[in-house]
N, C-alpha and C positions, 0 to 999 in steps of 0.2 A: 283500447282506444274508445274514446266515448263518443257515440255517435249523435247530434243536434236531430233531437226527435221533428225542428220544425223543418231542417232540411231535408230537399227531395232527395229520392235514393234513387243511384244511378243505374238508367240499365244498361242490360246487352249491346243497345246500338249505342251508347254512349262509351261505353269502351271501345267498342271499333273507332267510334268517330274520331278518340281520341291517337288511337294506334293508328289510323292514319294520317292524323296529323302532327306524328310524333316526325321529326328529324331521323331520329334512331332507325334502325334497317331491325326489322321483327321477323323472325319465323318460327313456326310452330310446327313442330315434328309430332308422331305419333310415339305416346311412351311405350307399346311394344315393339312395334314395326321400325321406329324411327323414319318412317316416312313424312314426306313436308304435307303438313296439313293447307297450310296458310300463307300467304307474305302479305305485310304492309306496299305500301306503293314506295315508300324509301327503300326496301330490301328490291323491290322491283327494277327499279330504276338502276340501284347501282351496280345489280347480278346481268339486265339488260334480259331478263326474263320476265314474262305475264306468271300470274299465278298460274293459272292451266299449264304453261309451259314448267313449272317449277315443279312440282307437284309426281310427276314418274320419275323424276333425276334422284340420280342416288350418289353420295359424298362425291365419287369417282369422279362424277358428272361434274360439279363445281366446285371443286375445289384442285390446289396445285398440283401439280403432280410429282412435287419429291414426296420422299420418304414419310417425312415425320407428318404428310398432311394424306395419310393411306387410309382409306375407306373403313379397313379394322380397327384403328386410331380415332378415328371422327365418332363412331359407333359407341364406344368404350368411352370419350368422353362426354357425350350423350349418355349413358347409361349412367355415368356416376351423379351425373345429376338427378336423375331418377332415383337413384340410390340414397344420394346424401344431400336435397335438394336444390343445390346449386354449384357451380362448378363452370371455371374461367378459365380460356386458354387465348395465346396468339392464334389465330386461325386466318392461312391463307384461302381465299376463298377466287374462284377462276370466271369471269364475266362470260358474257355469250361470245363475246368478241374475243375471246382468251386472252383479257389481261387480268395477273391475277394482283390480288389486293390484299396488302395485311391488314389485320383486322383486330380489334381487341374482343374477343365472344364471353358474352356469358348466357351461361345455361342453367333454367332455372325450373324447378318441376312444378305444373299447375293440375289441380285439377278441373278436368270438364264435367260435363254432366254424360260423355261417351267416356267417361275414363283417366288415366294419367296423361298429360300430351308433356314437351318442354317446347319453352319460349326461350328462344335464342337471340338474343338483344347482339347488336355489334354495331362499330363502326370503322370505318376506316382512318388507320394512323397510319399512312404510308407519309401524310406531312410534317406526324410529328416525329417518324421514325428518321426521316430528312434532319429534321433541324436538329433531334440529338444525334445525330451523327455527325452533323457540323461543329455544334458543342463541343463534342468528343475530339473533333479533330482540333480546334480550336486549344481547347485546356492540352491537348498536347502539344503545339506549337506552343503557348505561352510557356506550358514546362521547358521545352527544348529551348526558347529562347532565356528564361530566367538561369535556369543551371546547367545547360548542354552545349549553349552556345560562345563563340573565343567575342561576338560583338558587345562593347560597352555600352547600355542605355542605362539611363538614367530621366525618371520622373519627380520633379520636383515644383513642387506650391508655388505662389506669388511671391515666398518669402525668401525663396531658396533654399528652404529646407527639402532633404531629400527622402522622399518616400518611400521609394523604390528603387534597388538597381541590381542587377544583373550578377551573379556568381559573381563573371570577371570583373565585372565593375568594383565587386568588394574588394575581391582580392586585390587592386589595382591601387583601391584607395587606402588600404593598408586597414579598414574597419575592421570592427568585429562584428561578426554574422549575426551574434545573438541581442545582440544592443540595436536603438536608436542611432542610423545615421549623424545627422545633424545639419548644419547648415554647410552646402558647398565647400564656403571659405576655408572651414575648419579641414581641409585634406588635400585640396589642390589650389592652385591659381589658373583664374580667369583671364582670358584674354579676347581681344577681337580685334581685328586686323593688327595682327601681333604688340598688340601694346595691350598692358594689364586694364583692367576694367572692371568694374565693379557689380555685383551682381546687377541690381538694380541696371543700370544703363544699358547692358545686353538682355536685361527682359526688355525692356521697353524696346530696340532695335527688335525682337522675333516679333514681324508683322506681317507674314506670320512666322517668319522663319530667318534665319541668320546666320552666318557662319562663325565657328567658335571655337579657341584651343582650349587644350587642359595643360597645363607644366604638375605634375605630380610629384612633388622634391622627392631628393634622394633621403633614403633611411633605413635604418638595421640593418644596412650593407648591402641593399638593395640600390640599381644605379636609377637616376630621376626616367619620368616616363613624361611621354609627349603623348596626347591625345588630340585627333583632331575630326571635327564633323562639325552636325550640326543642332540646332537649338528651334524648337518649334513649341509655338503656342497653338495649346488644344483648349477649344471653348468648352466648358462642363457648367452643368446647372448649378452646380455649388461653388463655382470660382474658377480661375482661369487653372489649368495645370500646363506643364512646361515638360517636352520631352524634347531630352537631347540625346544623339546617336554618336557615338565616335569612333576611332578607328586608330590605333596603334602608329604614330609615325614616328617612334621615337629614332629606328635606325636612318630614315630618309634625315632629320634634324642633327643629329651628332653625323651623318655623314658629309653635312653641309659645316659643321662646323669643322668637321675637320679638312675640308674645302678651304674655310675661310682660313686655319692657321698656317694651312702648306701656301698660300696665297701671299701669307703676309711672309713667310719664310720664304719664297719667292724676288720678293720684293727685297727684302731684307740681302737676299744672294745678290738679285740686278744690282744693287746700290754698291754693293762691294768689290762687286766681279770689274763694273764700271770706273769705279777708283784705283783700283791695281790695273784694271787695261790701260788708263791714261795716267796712273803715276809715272810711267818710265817713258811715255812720251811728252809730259810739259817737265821733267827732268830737267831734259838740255834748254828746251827753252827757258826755262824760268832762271835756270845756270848765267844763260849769256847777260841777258836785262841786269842780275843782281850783279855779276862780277864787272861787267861794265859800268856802271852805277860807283863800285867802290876803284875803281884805277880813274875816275874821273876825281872822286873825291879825294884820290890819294895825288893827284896832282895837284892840289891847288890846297894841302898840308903846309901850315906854313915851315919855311927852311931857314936855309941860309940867308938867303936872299931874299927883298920884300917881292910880292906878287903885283901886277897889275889888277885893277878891280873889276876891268873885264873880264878877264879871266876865271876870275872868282866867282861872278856872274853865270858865266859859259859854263862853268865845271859844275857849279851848282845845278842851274838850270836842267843840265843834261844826265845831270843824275836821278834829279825829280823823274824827267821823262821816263827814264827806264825804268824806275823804282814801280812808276803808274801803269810800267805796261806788264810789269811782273805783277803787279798787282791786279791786273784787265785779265790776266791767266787765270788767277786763282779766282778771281771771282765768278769768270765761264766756268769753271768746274763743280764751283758750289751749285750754280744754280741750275746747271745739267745733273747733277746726282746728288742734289740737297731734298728732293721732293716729289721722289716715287712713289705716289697713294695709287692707292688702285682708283682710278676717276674714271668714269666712260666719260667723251667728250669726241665732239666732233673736231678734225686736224687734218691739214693740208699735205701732203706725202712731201707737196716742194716745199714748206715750211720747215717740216720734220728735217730731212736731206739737208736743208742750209744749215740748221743749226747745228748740223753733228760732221759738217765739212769743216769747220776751223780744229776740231780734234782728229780728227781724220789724215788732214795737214799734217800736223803734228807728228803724228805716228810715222808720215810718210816720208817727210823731207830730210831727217838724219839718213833713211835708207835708200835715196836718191827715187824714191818712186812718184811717177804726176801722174794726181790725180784729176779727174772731168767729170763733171756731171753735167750732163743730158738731160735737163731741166723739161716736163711738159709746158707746153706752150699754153695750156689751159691748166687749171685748177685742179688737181687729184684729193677733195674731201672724202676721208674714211672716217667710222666710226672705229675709235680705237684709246688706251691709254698713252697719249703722248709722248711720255720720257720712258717708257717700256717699249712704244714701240721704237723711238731715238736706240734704245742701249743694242737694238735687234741691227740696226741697222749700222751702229758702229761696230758691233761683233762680229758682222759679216766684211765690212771694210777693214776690221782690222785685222781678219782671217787673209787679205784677199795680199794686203800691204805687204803681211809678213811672208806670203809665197815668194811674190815680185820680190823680195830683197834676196832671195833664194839663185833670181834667174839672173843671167847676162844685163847689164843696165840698158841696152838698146830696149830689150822686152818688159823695163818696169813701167807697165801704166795700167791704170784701173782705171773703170768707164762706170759711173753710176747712172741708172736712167729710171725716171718714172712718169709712167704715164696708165692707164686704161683697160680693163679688158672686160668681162660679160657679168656687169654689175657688181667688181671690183676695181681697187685703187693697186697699182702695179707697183714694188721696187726690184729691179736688180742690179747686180754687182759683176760685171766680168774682170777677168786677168785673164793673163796670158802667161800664164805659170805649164804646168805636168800636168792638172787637167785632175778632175776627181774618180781615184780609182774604185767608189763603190759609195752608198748614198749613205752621208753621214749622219742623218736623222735616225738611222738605224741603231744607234750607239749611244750608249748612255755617255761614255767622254768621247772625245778626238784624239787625234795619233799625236797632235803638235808636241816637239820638242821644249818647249816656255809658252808660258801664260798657262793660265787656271785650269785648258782644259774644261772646261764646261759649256763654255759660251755659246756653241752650238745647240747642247742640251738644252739649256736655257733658252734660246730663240723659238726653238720649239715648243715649248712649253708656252710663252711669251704669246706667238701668234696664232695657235689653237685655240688656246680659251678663249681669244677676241673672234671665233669663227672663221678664220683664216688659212691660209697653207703657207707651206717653207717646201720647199727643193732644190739640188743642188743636179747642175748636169753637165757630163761636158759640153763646149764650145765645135761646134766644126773645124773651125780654123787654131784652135787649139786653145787650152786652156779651160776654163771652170766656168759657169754660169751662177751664181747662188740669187737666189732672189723670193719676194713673200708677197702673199695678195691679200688686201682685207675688203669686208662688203663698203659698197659705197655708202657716203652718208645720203643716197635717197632712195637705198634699196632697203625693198620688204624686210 
């Protein structure tokens, strides 16, 4: 090194001045003894020792007290610096107060003008022994979440290109590991609030965050996958980036949809179950209208003899009439079990009840049974599907009719009544039949000798999904109770 002859040369007290205004923690041992010669006022400070106090302590004295920081250990690395002039350990070193502090040391051999000493530079990294060890635990959650963990994430640019995603996320999207993602599009479909959506339009909604599907088609014999979570925008100095989190719901989805097909197979059963219950009851009546109809018309064929033109009149007339009331039949029928969608709609229990008394009738008056209804005197609105809840309500009368045809005629009457109870809308049905010998909701069919045999099944089905109940009991004075409750249209 070449020294500027016009600079001053530094002395003695110029190095102290400097080693005390070093940051750095200095001490000065003895190169045979290894005793402490010296400290800086930074070694001072951070040992919580004066130099006079530092100065008879020996390793034992400050430093930790395991193992690998043992007074034979501290000496020997001290010595090797003497030996090979410099020499770097972690060194726990123990304050007055006894806390001990890791330390990065180095030891380095000087000579004095009394001989060899070493200068022991250190400082404390117990902060940055903290932070990488946060690091560390860091870069192992990011491992565990990238290839350890069953959650989907996915990061992706302004453009929707995807960055990053997750083991499962690959495997999910059918990619290959060793390629370029690419854009979203290219492997699932987007949506938000269940309708498809385009990337663009669901970035702009993450503000910063948003709810978001994935439908991931079916392929290679693989069945489609649902994903559902969410979509957040992350501000970066270099452009927006977008993470989305999801979550497997494909079994909750297919288990909704096969909800929806038993629902409509449902529906599809009420329609038909309701046409075979009332085919064989507008039978006879449809019978009387039409064959009166034609012995009207066959009177007034012309004959032998000419007719009077009233009569022709009359006979006409009164054919028309019956023809229109056989026709007033069929078209109540149509319009009772032409139009069972599954609708939620708010419905009057005495509305439902009226409409499903004229078939009711029907069923009842070949087998001599009178029927009543015990109308509330106020309004019973429920929230319910109408002509499902109608088909509940004639499968229970027409459970109740075909007993009563069973008993003595003095005991054929059925009593329907609706009214009110603790933030439900009430129906039931009594007779005065045998009485029910065990609860038939228990049962996937009924005992009945004719008819479908389901209809019960079906009611139940019918008024559970609308939140409701069915039960059947006996009567004190004898016979059966059956009757269903739905929540009112202004309850919770």
């Amino acid at each position: 090194m070449t020294v500027d002859p016009r600079s001053p040369e530094l002395t003695a007290p110029d190095f102290v001045a400097m080693l005390h205004a070093s940051p750095m923690c200095v001490l000065v041992h003895d190169g045979a003894t290894k005793n402490i010669l010296w400290a800086n006022p930074a070694a001072c400070e951070m040992l919580g020792w004066s130099v006079t106090e530092l100065r008879p302590l020996k390793a034992n004295d400050m430093s930790s007290s395991a193992q690998q920081y043992d007074r034979v250990l501290g000496r020997a690395w001290l010595q090797e610096a003497i030996d090979g002039g410099v020499s770097r350990t972690e060194w726990h070193y123990r304050t007055k107060a006894g806390r001990v502090i890791p330390t990065d040391a180095v030891a380095v051999r000087v000579e004095l003008a009394q001989g060899p000493a070493i200068m022991v530079q250190f400082r404390d990294i117990e902060r940055e022994q903290e932070v990488e060890r946060r690091l560390r635990l860091t870069t192992t959650w990011v491992d565990a979440l990238a290839h350890h963990t069953s959650a989907v994430a996915l990061m992706l640019d302004r453009a929707g290109v995807l960055r990053f995603a997750t083991d499962t996320a690959v495997a999910m999207l059918g990619a290959d590991p060793g390629r370029p993602l690419g854009q979203l599009g290219d492997h699932a479909t987007l949506r938000v609030d269940d309708r498809v959506t385009a990337w663009t339009a669901a970035r702009d909604r993450a503000d910063p965050v948003t709810r978001v599907q994935l439908e991931i088609p079916a392929r290679d014999g693989r069945a489609a996958v649902w994903l559902e979570g969410s979509l957040e925008r992350l501000a970066e100095a270099d452009g927006d980036a977008l993470l989305m989190l999801l979550h497997d719901v494909s079994e909750r989805v297919q288990g909704e949809v096969r909800r929806e097909r038993e629902l409509h197979r449902e529906n599809y059963l009420a329609r038909y179950t309701a046409m075979g219950d009332m085919a064989m009851a507008i039978a006879h009546e449809l019978g009387q209208p039409l064959a009166a109809a034609g012995n009207f018309l066959a009177g007034i064929r012309p004959g032998a003899q000419a007719l009077e033109a009233d009569r022709v009149v009359y006979g006409i007339d009164s054919a028309v009439r019956q023809i229109e009331r056989a026709s007033t039949i069929v078209e109540s029928v149509r319009a009772f079990v032409g139009h069972l969608e599954h609708v939620r709609q708010v419905a009057d229990l005495n509305d439902v009840v009226e409409e499903c008394l004229y078939f009711v009738r029907l069923r009842a008056e070949p087998a001599g049974v009178d029927v009543r209804f015990e109308r509330s005197p106020s309004p019973v609105p429920v929230r319910c599907e109408r002509v499902l809840t109608g088909q509940v309500v004639l499968n229970l009368c027409f459970n109740a009719v075909d007993e009563m045809a069973e008993c003595a005629p003095r005991r054929r009457q059925v009593v329907i009544r609706t009214g009110t109870g603790d933030g439900t809308g009430v129906v039931t049905v009594d007779d005065r039949g045998r009485g029910v010998p065990r609860d038939p909701f228990e049962q996937s069919f009924t005992g009945k000798d004719r008819g479908s045999g389901i209809g019960l099944a079906l009611s139940y089905r019918i008024i559970t999904r609308q939140h409701g109940s069915i039960w059947a009991e006996r009567r004190s004075d004898g016979g059966s109770r059956f009757g269903f409750s739905l929540p009112s249209a202004g309850a919770a």
